[in-house]
N, C-alpha and C positions, 0 to 999 in steps of 0.2 A: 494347326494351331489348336491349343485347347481350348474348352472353356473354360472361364473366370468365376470366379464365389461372384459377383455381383449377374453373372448368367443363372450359377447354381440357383442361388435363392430365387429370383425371381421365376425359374420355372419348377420349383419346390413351391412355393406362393400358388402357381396356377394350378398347379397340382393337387392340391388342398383344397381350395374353392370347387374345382372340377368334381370335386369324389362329394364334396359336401352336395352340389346341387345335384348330382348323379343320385343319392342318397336322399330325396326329401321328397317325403309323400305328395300325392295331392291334396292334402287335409293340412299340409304345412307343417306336419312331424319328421321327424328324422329316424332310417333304419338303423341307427346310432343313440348312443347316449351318450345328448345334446349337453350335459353338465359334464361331461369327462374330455367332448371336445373344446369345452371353455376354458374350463381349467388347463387343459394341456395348450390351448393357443395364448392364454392370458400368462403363462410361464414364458412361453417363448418370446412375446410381447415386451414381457419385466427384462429378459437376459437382453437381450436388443439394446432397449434402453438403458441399463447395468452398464452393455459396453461402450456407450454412448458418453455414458455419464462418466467412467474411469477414463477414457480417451481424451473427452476436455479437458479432467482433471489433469492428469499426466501430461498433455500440450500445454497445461498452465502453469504449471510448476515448475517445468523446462524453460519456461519462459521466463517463469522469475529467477531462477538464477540467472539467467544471461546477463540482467543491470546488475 
């Protein structure tokens, strides 16, 4: 059996946080730049809810043609 996008993500998620805490000084800096991972997680964040937000829309509009 494979895995499932709802497996994928979620250990792509763990995988993210792992490298992040792997990655962070004792001084509570990152061997990273901390602005580039924000932006790239706050993008991923907006597409999420993007497809969030067209999937209700799309279930709603299908809906209203039905009456």
């Amino acid at each position: 059996m494979g895995t499932t996008e709802r497996e994928k993500i979620y250990v792509l998620l763990d995988e993210i946080r792992t490298l992040i805490e792997e990655n962070e000084k004792e001084d509570g800096t990152f061997r990273f730049d901390p602005v580039r991972a924000l932006i790239a997680l706050d993008f991923a964040k907006t597409e999420i809810a993007r497809t969030i937000d067209s999937s209700d829309s799309a279930a709603f509009h299908a809906h209203d043609s039905d009456s």
